[in-house]
C-alpha atoms as one frame of an Amber mdcrd trajectory, in Angstrom:
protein
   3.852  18.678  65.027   5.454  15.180  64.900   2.074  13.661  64.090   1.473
  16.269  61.024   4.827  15.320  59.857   4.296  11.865  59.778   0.750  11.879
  58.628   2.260  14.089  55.840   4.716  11.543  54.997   2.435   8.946  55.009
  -0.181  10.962  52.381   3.088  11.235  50.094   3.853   7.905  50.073   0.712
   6.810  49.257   0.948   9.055  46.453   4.244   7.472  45.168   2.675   4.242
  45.478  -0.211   4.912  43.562   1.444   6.029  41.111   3.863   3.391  41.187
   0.956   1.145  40.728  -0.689   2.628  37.790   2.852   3.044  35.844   4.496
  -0.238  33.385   8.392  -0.505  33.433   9.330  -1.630  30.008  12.180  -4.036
  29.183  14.644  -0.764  27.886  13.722   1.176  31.255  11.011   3.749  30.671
   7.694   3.682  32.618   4.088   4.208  31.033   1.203   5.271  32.340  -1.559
   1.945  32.577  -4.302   4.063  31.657  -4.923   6.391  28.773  -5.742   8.658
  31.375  -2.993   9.096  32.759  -1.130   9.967  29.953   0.742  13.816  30.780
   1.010  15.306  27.416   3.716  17.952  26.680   2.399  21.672  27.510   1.144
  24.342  24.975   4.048  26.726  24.762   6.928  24.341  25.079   8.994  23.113
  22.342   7.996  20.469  20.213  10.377  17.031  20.909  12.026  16.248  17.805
  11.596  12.706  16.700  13.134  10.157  14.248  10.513   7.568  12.982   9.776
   6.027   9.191   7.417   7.133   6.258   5.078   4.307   4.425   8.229   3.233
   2.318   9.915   2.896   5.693  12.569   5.507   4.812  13.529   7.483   7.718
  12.053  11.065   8.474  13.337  13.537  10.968  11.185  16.186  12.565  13.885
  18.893  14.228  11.667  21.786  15.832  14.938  23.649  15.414  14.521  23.530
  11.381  10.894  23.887  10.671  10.529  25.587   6.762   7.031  25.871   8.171
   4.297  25.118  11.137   3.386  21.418  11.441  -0.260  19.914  12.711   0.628
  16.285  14.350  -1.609  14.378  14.580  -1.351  11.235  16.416  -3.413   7.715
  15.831  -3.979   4.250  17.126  -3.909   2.630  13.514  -5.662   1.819  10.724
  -7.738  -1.121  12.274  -8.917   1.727  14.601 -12.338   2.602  12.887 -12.559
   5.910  14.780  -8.611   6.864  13.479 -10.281   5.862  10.107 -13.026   8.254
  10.455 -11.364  10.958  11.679  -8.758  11.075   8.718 -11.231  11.138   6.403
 -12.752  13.810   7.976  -9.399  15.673   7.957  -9.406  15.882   4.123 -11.959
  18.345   4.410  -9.735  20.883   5.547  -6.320  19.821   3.610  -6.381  22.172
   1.159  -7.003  24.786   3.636  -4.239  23.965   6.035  -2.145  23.507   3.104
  -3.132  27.095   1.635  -2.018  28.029   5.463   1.197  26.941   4.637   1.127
  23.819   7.193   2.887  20.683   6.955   0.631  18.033   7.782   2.495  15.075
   9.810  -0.279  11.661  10.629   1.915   9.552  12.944   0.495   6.051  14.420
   1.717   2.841  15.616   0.928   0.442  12.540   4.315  -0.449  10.766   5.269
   0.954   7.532   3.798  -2.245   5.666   0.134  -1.180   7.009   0.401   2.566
   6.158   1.139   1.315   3.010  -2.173  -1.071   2.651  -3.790   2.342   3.997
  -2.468   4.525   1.305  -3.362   2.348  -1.604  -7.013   1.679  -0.259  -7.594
   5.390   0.991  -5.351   7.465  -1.749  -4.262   9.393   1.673  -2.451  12.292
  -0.131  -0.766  13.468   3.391   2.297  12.044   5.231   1.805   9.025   6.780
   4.749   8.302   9.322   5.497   4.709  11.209   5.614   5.925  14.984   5.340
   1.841  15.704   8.402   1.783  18.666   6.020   4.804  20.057   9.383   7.022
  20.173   7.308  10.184  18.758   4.225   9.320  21.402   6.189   8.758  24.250
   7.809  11.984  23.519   4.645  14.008  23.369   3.720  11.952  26.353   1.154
  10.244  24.947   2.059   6.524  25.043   0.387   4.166  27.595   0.436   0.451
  27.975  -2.170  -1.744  26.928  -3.832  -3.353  30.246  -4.163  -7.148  30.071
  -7.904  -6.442  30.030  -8.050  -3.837  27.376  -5.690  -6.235  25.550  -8.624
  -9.317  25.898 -11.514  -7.056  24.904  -9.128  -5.931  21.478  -8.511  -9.410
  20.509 -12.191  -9.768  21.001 -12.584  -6.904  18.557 -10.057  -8.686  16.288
  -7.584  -5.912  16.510  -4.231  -7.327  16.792  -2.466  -4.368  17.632   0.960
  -6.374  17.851   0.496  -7.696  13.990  -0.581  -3.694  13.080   3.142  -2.447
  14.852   5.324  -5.290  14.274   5.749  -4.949  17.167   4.976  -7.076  20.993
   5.674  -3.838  23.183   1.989  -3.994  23.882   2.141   0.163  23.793  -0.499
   2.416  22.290  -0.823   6.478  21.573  -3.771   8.427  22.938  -5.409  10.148
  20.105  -3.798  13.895  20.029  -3.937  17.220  17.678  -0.698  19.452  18.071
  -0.117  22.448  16.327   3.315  23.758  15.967   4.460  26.979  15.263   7.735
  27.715  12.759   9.823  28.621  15.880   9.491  25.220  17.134   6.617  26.488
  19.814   3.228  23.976  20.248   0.783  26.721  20.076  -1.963  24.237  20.381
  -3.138  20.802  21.585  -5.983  18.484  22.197  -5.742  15.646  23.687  -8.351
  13.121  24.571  -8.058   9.911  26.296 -11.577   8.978  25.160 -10.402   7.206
  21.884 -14.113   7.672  20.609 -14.255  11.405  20.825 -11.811  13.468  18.184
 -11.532  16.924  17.309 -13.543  18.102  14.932 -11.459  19.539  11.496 -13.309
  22.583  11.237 -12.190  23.202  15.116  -8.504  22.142  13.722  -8.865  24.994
  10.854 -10.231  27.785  13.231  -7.264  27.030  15.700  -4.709  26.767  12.859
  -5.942  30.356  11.310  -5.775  31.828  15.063  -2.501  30.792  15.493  -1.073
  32.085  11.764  -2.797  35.239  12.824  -0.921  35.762  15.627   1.943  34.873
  14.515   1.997  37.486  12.144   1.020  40.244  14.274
């Protein structure tokens, strides 16, 4: 019995330390996960974390589950030097006027600074709301933020992303990509969540899921 005790304790300890080991402390106290998959995003079901971050003329803008005048889709990005992000929001105009006929507010958060959502605006004509998420306060709240590995950090630069330049930031902290659909109570009715930056959600997929969810809703 002793020995399955302390073989026990030994397995959970390992545990601990693993985890440890693939979690960043940063300088204000939280941990983050050292791999986008590891990430532990917030469950369908729950309510959606309210979060204070800026718009693209870096006023501030409140999301308060508690106060919703209708449901949301989130949508969370690296930035606008992300070429896949770039992709996939053009994709998303394809359904906008759908989603918006649904009665959805549409909410883009990322970690590029005001100043670079502006640049994005005025090259793209993005006619939905582009929010600053660049301390990651939204992401980390959705659990979604990770830190950026020394390595994945070398092959970036490589890339010529300069992700601290894009934030304004040198917390070297990044979102996974991630869909959330949230009801008017508050309630995330839906997620994806990939940690596989190159593989997004389709919008048609988005659509389907968001006319699901009003018809339930109604029921």
């Amino acid at each position: 019995m002793q020995r399955k005790l302390l073989a026990s304790s030994l397995i959970l300890l390992f545990a601990v330390l693993v985890t440890a080991c693939n979690q960043v402390s940063s300088i204000d106290g939280p941990t983050y996960p050292l791999s986008p998959y590891d990430v532990r995003p917030v469950l369908v079901g729950t309510k959606a974390p309210a979060f204070n971050v800026h718009d693209a003329a870096g006023k501030p803008f409140s999301f308060d589950p508690d106060n919703l005048d209708a449901p949301a889709l989130i949508i969370f990005y690296r930035g606008g030097w992300c070429p896949y992000c770039n992709k996939h929001l053009m994709k998303l105009r394809n359904i906008e006027q759908d989603m918006i006929d649904l009665g959805f507010d549409a909410l883009f958060l990322s970690a590029d600074k005001p100043e670079k959502l502006r640049e994005m605006q005025t090259e793209n004509e993005f006619s939905y709301t582009l929010l600053s998420d660049n301390d990651l306060i939204a992401s980390t709240a959705f659990g979604l933020t990770y830190y950026v590995s020394d390595q994945l950090l070398e092959k970036l630069i490589g890339w010529e992303h300069d992700i601290e330049d894009a934030s304004g930031r040198d917390h070297r902290l990044l979102p996974v990509p991630g869909v959330f659909l949230v009801n008017r109570e508050g309630i995330i009715e839906y997620h994806y969540v990939n940690p596989d930056y190159k593989v997004r959600m389709e919008p048609s997929v988005i659509l389907a899921a968001a006319r699901v969810m009003v018809d339930q809703d109604e029921e």
